[in-house]
C-alpha positions in Angstrom: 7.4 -5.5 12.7 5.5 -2.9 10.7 7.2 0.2 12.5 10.2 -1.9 12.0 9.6 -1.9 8.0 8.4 2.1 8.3 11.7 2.7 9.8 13.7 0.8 6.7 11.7 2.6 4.3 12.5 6.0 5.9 16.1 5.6 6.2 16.4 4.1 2.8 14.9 6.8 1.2 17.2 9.5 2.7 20.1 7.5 1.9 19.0 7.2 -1.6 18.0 10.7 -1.9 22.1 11.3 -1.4 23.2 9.9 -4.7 23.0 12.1 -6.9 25.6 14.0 -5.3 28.4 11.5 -5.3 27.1 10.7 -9.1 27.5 14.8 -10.0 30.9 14.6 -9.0 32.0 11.0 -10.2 31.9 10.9 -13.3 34.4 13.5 -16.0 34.6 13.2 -19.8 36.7 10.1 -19.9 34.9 8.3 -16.9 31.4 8.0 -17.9 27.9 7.5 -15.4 27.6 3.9 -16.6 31.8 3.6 -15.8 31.1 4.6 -12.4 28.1 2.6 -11.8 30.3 -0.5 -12.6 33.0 0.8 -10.3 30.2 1.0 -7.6 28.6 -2.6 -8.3 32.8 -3.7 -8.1 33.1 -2.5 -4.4 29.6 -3.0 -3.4 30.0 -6.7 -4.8 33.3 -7.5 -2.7 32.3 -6.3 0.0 28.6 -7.7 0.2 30.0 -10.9 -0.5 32.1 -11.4 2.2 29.4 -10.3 4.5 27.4 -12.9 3.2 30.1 -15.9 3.2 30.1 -14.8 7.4 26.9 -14.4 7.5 25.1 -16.7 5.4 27.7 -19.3 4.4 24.6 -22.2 4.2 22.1 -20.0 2.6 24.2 -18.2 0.3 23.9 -21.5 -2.4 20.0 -21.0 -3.6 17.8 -22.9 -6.3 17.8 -22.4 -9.9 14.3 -20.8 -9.8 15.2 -18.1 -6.9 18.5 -17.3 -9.4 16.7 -16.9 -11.8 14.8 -14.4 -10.2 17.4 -13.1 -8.9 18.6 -12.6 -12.3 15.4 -10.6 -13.8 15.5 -8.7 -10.8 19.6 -7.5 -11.5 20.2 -7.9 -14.7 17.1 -6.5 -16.5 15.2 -3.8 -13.5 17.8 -2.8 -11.4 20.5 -2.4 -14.4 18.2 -0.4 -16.7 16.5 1.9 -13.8 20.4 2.4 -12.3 22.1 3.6 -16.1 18.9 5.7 -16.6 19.0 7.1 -13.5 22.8 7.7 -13.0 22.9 9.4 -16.9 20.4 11.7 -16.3 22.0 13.3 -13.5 24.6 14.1 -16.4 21.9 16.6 -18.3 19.8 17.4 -15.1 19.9 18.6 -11.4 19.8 16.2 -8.7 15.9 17.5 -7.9 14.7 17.1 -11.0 16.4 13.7 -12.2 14.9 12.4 -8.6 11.2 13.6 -9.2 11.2 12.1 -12.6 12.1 8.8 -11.4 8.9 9.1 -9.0 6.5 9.2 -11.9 6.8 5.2 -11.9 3.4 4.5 -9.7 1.7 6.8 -12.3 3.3 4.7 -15.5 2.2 1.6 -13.3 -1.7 2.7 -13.5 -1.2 3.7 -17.0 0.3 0.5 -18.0 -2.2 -1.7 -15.9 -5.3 0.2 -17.9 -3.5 0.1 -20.9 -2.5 -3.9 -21.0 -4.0 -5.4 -18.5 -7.3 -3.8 -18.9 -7.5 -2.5 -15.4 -10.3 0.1 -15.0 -9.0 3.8 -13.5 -10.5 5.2 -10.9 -11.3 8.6 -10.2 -8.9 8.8 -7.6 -5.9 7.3 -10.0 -6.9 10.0 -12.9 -6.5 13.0 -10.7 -3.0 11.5 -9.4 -2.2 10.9 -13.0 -3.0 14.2 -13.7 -1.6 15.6 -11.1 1.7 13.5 -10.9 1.9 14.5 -15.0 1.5 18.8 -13.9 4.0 18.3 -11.0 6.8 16.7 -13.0 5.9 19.8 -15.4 6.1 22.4 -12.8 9.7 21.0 -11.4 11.1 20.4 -15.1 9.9 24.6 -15.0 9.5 23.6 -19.1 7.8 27.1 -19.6 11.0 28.9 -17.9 14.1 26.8 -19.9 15.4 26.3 -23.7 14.7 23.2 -24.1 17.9 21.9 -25.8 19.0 18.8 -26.8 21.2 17.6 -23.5 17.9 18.6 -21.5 15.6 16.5 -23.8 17.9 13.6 -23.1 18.0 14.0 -19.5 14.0 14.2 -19.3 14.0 10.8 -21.4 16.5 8.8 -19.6 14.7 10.2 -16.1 11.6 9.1 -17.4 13.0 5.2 -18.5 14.2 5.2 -15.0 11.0 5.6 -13.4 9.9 2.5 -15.8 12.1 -0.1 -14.5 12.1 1.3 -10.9 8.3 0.2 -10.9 9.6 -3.2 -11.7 12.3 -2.9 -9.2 9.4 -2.4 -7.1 6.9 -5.0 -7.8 9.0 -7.7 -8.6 10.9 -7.8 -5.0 7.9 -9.1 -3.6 8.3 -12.5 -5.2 11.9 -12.7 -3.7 12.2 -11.3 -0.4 10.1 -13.9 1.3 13.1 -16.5 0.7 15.8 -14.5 0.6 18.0 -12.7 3.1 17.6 -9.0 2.1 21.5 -9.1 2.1 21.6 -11.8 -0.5 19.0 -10.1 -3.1 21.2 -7.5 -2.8 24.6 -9.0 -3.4 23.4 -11.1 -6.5 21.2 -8.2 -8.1 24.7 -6.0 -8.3 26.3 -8.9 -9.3 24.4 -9.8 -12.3 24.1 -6.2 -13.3 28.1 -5.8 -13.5 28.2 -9.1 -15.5 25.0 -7.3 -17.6 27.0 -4.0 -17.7 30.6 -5.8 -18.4 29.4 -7.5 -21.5 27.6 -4.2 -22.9 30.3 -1.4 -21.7 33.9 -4.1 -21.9 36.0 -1.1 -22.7 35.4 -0.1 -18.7 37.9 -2.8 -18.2 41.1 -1.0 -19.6 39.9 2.2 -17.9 40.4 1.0 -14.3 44.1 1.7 -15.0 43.9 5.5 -15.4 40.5 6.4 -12.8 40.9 9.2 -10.3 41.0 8.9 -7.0 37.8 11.5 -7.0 35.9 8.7 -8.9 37.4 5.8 -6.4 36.3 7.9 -3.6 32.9 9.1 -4.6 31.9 5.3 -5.9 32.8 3.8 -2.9 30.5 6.3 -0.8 27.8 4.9 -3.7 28.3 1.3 -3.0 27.8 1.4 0.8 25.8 4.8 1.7 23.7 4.5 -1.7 23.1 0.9 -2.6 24.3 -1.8 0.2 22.5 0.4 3.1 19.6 1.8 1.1 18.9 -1.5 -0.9 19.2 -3.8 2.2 16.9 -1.5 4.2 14.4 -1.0 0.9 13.7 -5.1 0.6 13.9 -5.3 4.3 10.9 -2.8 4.3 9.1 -4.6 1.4 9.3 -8.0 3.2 7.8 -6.2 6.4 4.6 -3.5 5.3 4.7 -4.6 1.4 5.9 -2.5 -1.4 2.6 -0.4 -2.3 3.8 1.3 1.6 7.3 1.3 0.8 6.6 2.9 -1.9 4.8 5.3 -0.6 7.1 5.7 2.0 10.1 6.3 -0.6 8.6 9.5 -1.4 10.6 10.8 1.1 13.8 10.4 -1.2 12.3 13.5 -3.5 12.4 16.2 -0.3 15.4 14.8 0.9 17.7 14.7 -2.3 16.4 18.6 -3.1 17.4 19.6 0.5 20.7 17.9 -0.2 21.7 18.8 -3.3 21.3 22.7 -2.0 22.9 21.6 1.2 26.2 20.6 -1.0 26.1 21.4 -4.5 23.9 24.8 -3.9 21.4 23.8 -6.2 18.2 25.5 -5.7 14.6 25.1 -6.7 11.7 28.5 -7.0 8.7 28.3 -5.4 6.8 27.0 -8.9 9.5 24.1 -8.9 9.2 23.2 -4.8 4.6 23.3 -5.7 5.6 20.7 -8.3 7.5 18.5 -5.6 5.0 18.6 -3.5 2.2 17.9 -5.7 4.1 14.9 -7.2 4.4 13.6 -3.4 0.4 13.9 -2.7 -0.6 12.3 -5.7 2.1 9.5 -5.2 0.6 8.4 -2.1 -3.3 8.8 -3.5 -2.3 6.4 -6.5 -0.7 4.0 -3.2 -3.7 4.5 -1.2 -6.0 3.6 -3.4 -4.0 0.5 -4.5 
C-alpha cells in the first residue's frame, strides 16, 4: 500500500505541476482567473458526478457531519488556495507562482509556534530560514522593479500557500470515510456554489467565452484537478499527508521544466539554487514532523 500511496503522490504532483500552463493561456481581459476556475469546477463537477452515480450510487448519500466536512474542506481551503493560486499566475511565471505556494509547511511551523505554542526546533528554524532565502532567490527580488502587478502576485502566491496547508491537513479527517472520488466531487462542488454567490456576473459570461478558454479549462478539470486531486487524497489515505507532502515537492521541478518546455519560460542559475533549496528545506520541516 505505501508504494501504492508514493506512486499517487508522484503522479499527482506532475500533473499539478502542469497547470499553470493551461491557466497562462485561459484566461484574457474579459475572462478572468477566478471565471476560468468556475468553468473548470463546471466540467470537472459533471463529469465527476456521473462517475460517482456508476460508481458509488449507495455511498454517494453521506451524513451531515462528513458534509459538513466536506464543506470546510471546498468551500473555505480548497476555494481560497485555488483563486490565490490561479490569480497569481496573472502577475507571475508559472515557477515562481508554484514555489510560493510551497512555503505552506514553513507557515505551518510558524503558525503552530505562534498560536499553539509549539516549541521550534533547530532543525524547523534552519528550514524556515532557508525556505524564507529560497523563495527570495526564485522571486530574484534583488534583479526586478518591483512594481505593483508583481507585489500582487507575491501576495496572492503567498495566501495560496496558507490555505493549501489546510488543504493539506484537513484531508486527513476525511479520507478515511470517503471515496477519494467523492471528496473530490463535493469539494469542487461547494467551491462553485462558494464562487457563484461571490463572482454571479460569471453567469452571463458563459454566452460570449472562447473556445481557447473552453478548451484550456477542460484540460484543468481532468489533467489538473479530477486526476491530481483523486491521486493526492488517495496518497494521503495511504503514507499520510506529512509524506505526501513531502512527496508534492516534486510539483516545483516539474512545473519549471514545463513551463520552459511550452511557454519558454526560463529560470538563471540564482533562481533554479532557490528551487532547490526551497525543496531540501520542505522535506527537513516533513522529516522532522
Amino acid at each position: 500500500m505505501r508504494v501504492k500511496g508514493f506512486l499517487y503522490g508522484i503522479l499527482s504532483a506532475i500533473f499539478f505541476g502542469s497547470s499553470g500552463i493551461f491557466i497562462k493561456h485561459g484566461y484574457d481581459k474579459n475572462f478572468s482567473p477566478v471565471d476560468l476556475l468556475m468553468l473548470q469546477y463546471i466540467i470537472a463537477g459533471i463529469i465527476l458526478f456521473i462517475y460517482s452515480l456508476i460508481k458509488y450510487k449507495s455511498n454517494i448519500k453521506l451524513t451531515k457531519e462528513l458534509y459538513k466536512k466536506l464543506f470546510i474542506q471546498g468551500a473555505i481551503f480548497n476555494t481560497l488556495m485555488t483563486v490565490f493560486f490561479y490569480s497569481s499566475f496573472k502577475y507571475l511565471d508559472v515557477a515562481v507562482a508554484t514555489i510560493l505556494l510551497y512555503t505552506y509547511p514553513t507557515m505551518v511551523a510558524l503558525f503552530s509556534f505562534m498560536f499553539l505554542r509549539e516549541k521550534l526546533s533547530k532543525i524547523k528554524i534552519f528550514a524556515i530560514a532557508g525556505t524564507l532565502t529560497g523563495c527570495y532567490l526564485v522571486l530574484n527580488i534583488h534583479n526586478i522593479n518591483l512594481n505593483k502587478a508583481i507585489i500582487i502576485g507575491i501576495i496572492f502566491g503567498l495566501l495560496s500557500a496558507v490555505f493549501y496547508a489546510g488543504v493539506n491537513i484537513y484531508a486527513k479527517y476525511i479520507v478515511e470515510d470517503v471515496p477519494e472520488v467523492l471528496v473530490t466531487f463535493y469539494s469542487t462542488t461547494f467551491s462553485l456554489l462558494v464562487l457563484l454567490i461571490f463572482n454571479f456576473p460569471f453567469i452571463f459570461k458563459l454566452s460570449s467565452i472562447s473556445f481557447v478558454s473552453v478548451k484550456n479549462a477542460a484540460l484543468l478539470a481532468v489533467f489538473c484537478e479530477i486526476i491530481p486531486l483523486t491521486l493526492l487524497y488517495a496518497a494521503i489515505k495511504y503514507v499520510g499527508p506529512v509524506t505526501t507532502s513531502i512527496i508534492s515537492t516534486i510539483e516545483i521541478p516539474s512545473a519549471a521544466v514545463l513551463s520552459f518546455i511550452f511557454m519558454g519560460e526560463r529560470l538563471n542559475i540564482i533562481q533554479v539554487i532557490g528551487i532547490i533549496l526551497v525543496i531540501i528545506c520542505v522535506i527537513l520541516l516533513k522529516r522532522d514532523e
